[in-house]
C-alpha positions as CSV (number, residue, x, y, z in Angstrom):
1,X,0.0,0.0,0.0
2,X,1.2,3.7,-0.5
3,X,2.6,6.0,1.7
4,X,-0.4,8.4,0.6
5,X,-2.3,9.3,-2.8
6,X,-4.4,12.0,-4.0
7,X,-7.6,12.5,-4.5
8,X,-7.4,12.0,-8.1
9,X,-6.8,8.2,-7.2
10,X,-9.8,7.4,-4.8
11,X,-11.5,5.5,-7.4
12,X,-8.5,2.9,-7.3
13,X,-9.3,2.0,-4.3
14,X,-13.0,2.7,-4.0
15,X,-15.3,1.5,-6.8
16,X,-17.5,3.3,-8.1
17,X,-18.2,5.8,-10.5
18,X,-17.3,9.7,-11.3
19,X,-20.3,11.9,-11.6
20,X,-18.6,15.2,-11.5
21,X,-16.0,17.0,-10.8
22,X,-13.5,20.1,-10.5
23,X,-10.5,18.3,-12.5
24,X,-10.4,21.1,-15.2
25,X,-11.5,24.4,-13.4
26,X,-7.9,25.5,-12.2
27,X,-8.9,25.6,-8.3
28,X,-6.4,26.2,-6.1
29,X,-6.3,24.1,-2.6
30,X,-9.3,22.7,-3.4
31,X,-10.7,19.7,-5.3
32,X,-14.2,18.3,-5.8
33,X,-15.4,15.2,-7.0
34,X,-18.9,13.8,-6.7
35,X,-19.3,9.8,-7.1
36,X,-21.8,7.1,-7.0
37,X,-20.2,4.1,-5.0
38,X,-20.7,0.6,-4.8
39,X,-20.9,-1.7,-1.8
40,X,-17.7,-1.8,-0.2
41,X,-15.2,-3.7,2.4
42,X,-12.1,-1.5,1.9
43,X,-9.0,0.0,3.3
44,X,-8.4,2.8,1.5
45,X,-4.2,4.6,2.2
46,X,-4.0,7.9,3.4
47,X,-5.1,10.6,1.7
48,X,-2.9,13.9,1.2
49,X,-6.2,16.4,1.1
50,X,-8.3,16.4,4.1
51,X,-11.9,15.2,3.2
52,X,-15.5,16.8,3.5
53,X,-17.9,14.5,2.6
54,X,-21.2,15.1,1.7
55,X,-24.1,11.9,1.2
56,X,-26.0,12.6,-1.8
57,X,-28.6,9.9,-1.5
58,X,-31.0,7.6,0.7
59,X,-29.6,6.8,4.4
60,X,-27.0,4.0,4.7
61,X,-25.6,2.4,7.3
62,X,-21.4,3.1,7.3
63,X,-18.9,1.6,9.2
64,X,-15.1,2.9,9.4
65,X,-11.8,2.0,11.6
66,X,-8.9,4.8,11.2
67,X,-7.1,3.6,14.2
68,X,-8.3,0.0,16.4
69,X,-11.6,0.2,16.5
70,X,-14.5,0.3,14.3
71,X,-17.2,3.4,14.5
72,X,-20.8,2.6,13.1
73,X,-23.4,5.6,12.6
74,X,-26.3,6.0,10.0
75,X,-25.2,8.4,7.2
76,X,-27.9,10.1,5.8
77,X,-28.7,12.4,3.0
78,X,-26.9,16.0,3.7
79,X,-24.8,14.1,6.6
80,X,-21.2,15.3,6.5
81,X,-18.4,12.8,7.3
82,X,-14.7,13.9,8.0
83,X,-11.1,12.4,7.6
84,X,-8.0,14.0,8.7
85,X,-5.3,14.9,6.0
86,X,-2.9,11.6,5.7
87,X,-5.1,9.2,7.4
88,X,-5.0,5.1,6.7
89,X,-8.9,4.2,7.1
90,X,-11.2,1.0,6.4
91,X,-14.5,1.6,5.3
92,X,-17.7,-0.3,4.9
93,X,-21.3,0.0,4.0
94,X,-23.6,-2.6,2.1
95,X,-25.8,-0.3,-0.4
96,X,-24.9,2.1,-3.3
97,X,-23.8,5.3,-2.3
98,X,-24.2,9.0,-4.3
99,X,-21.6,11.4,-2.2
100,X,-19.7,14.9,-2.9
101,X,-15.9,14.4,-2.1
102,X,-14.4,18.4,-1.1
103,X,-11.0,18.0,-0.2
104,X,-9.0,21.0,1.0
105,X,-5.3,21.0,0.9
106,X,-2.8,20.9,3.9
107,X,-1.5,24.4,2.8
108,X,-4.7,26.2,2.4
109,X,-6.0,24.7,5.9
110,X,-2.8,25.7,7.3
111,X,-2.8,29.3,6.2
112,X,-6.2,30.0,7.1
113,X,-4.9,28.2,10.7
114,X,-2.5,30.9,11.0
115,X,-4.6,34.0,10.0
116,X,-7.1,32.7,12.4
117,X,-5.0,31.5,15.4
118,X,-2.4,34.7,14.8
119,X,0.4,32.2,15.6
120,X,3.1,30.0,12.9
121,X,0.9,26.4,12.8
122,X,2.8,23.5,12.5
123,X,0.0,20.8,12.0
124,X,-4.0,20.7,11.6
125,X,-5.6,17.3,12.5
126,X,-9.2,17.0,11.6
127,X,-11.7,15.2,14.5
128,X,-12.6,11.6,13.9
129,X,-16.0,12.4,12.9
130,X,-17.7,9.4,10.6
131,X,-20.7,11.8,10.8
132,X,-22.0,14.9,11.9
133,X,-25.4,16.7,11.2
134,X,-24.0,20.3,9.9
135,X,-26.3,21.8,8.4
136,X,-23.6,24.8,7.2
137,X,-20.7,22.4,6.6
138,X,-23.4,20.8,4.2
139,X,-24.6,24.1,2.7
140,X,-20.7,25.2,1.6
141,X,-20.1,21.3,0.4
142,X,-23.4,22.1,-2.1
143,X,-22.4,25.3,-3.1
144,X,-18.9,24.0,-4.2
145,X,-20.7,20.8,-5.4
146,X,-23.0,23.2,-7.6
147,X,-20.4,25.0,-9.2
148,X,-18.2,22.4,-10.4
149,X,-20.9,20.9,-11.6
150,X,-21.8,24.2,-14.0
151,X,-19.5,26.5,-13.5
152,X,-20.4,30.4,-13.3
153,X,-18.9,34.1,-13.7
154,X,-15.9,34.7,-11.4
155,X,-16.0,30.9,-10.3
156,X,-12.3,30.6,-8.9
157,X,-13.2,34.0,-6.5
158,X,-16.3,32.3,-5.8
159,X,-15.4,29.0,-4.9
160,X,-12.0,30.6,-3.1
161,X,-14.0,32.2,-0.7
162,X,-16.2,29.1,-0.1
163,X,-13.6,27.1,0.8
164,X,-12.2,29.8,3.3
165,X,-15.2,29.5,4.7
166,X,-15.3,25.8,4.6
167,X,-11.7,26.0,6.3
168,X,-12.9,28.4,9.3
169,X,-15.6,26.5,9.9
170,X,-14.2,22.9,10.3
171,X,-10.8,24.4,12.4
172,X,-13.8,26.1,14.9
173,X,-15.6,23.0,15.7
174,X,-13.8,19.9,14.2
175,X,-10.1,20.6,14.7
176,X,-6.7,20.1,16.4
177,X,-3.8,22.8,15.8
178,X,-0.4,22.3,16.9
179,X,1.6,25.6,17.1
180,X,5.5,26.0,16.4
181,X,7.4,27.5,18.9
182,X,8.9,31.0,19.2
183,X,8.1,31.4,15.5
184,X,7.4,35.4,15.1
185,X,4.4,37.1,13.6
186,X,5.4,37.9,9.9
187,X,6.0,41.4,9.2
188,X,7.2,43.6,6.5
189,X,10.6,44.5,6.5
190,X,11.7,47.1,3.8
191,X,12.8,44.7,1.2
192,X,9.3,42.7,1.7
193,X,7.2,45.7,1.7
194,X,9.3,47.1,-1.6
195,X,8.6,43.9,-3.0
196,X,5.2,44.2,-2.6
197,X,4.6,47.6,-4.1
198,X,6.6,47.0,-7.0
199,X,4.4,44.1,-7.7
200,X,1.3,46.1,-6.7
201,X,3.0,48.9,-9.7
202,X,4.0,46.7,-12.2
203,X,-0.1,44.9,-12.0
204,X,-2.0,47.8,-11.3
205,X,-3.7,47.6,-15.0
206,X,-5.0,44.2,-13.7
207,X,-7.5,43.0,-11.4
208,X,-5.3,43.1,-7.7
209,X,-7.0,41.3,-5.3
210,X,-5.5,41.1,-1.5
211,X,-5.1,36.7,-1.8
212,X,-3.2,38.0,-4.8
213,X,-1.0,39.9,-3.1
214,X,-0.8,37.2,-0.3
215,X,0.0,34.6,-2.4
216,X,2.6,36.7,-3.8
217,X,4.3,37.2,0.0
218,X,4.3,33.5,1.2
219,X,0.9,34.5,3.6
220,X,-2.3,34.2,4.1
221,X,-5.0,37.0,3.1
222,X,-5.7,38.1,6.7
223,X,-1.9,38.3,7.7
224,X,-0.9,40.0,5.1
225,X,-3.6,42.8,5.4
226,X,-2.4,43.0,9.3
227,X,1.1,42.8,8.4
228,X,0.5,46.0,5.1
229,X,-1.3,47.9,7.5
230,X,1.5,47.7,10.1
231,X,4.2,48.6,7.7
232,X,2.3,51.2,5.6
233,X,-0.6,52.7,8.2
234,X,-3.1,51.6,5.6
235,X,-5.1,49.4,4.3
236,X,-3.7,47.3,1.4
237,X,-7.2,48.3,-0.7
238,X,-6.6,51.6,0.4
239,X,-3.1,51.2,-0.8
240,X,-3.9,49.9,-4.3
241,X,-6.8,52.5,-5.1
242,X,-4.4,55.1,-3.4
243,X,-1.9,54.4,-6.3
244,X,-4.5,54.2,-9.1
245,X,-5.4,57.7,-8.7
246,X,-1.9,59.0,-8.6
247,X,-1.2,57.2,-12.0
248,X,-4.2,58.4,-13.0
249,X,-2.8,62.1,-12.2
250,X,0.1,61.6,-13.6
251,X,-1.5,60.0,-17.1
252,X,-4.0,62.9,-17.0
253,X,-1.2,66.0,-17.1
254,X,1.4,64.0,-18.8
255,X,-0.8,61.9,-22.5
256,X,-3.3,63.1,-24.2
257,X,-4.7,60.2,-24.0
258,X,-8.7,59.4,-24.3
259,X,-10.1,58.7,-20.9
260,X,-11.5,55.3,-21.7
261,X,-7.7,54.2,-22.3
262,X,-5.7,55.9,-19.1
263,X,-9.0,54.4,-16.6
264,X,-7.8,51.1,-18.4
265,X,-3.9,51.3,-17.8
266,X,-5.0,52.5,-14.0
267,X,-7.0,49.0,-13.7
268,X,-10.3,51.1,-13.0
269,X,-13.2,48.5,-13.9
270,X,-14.4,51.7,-16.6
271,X,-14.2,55.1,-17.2
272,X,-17.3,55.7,-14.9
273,X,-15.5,54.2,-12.1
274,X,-12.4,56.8,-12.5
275,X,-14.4,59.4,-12.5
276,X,-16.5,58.7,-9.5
277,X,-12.7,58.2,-7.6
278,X,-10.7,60.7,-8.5
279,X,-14.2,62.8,-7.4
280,X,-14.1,61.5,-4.1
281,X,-10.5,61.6,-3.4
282,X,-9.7,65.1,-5.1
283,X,-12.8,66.8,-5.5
284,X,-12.6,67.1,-9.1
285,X,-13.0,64.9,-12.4
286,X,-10.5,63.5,-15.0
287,X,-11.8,66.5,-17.6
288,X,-11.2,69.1,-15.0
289,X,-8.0,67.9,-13.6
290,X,-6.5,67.8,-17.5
291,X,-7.9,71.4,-18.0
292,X,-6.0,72.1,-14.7
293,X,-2.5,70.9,-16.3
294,X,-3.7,72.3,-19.4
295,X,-3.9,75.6,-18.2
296,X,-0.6,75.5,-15.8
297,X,1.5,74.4,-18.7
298,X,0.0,77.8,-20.8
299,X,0.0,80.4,-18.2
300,X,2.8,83.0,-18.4
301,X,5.9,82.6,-16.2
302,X,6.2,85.5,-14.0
């Protein structure tokens, strides 16, 4: 038996067949596969995802052993059962079976570990729950279910904060976190926080998201919004609109360029948007702040 496999290889171990699945969306730390299983007497090797998963169909009577003895509970439709990331585990029930496997990734559950806890995690173990009545552990397993299934606008943002979700919830009520020692808090030193705005200079035409940014640092979203807002005294959001308006400034007195085009290269969602922006922060509009460098470069020099 392996050491561990994915979840891409359950159905070497577990007959049955696929129904669904995320395979080709591109998710990140998270993978969704939904199955109808046959009868079963198996020991399936540790998996290197921890697994949410979600009973699809009529009540069933399941049976597992992850350690030395044997748990027995009645899995229902919308029951949830749980298994810890790298767990060994023997399963058995006697009837066909229509489940949603969600299986979040050791990093992800980690990160969001350490934006929620504030401390370096070294480990998350999931309870040994065979099944639990949940009914907003079920609710995010459908949603994530739903959209692999038929995938909508903005599905990776969608399912990405779904899954944070998903990963708050289960290390709040079904979790074990061991902590490293004497690790500090991560902060932003000023090759870090130079880093960071380069990147934020060099993108600003595209969509900047703060798990962008995050994912750029090594960090999770929440710790690297603490750890910006330490460093800078702002808001990383506040940060990147803050910079959008001064290229905007500087694009206004410097091209004659049309205004559609400079709210594009300043990664404003349309020219409407600029406008409503630069209004709020400067008290005046893209036309009048071009008229304004229009008329400083033609007045007379004293």
């Amino acid at each position: 038996m392996p050491d561990s496999i994915t979840p891409y290889q359950i159905p070497q171990w577990v007959p049955g067949r696929l129904l669904s699945g995320s395979d080709a969306l591109g998710w990140q730390g998270l993978i969704q596969r939904s199955y109808q299983l046959r009868a079963v007497d198996v020991v399936v090797p540790p998996v290197d995802h921890f697994a949410i998963m979600l009973q699809c169909s009529g009540s069933v009577e399941l049976q597992r052993r992850t350690g030395r003895h044997w748990v027995r509970e009645r899995y229902a439709a919308d029951d949830v059962s749980l298994l810890s990331v790298a767990q060994e585990s023997h399963w058995r029930w006697a009837d066909t079976l229509d489940v949603s496997h969600v299986y979040l990734s050791r990093t992800l559950l980690t990160k969001v570990a350490e934006d929620v806890a504030d401390r370096s995690v070294a480990s998350v173990t999931l309870h040994d729950v065979l099944v639990t009545t949940d009914p907003l552990l079920a609710s995010l397993a459908k949603a994530i279910t739903a959209e692999a299934a038929a995938p909508g606008l903005g599905g990776s943002l969608y399912v990405e904060a779904l899954a944070t979700q998903m990963a708050v919830h289960l290390l709040r009520r079904y979790s074990t976190l061991d902590y490293r020692r004497d690790v500090p808090r991560p902060k932003f030193d000023g090759p870090r926080l130079r880093t960071v705005q380069a990147y934020v200079e060099a993108h600003l035409h595209e969509s900047l998201s703060i798990a962008r940014l995050a994912e750029q640092m090594g960090m999770g979203p929440w710790a690297f919004s603490r750890a910006f807002k330490e460093a800078t005294g702002c808001p990383a959001h506040q940060y990147i609109v803050g910079s959008r308006i001064k290229r905007a400034q500087s694009l206004l007195a410097e091209a004659d360029l049309p205004l559609r085009d400079i709210a594009v290269q300043c990664g404003f969602s349309d020219q409407a948007h600029m406008t409503r922006l630069l209004k709020s922060a400067l008290g005046v509009t893209p036309r009048q702040l071009r008229q304004r460098a229009a008329d400083f470069e033609t007045a007379p020099s004293r």
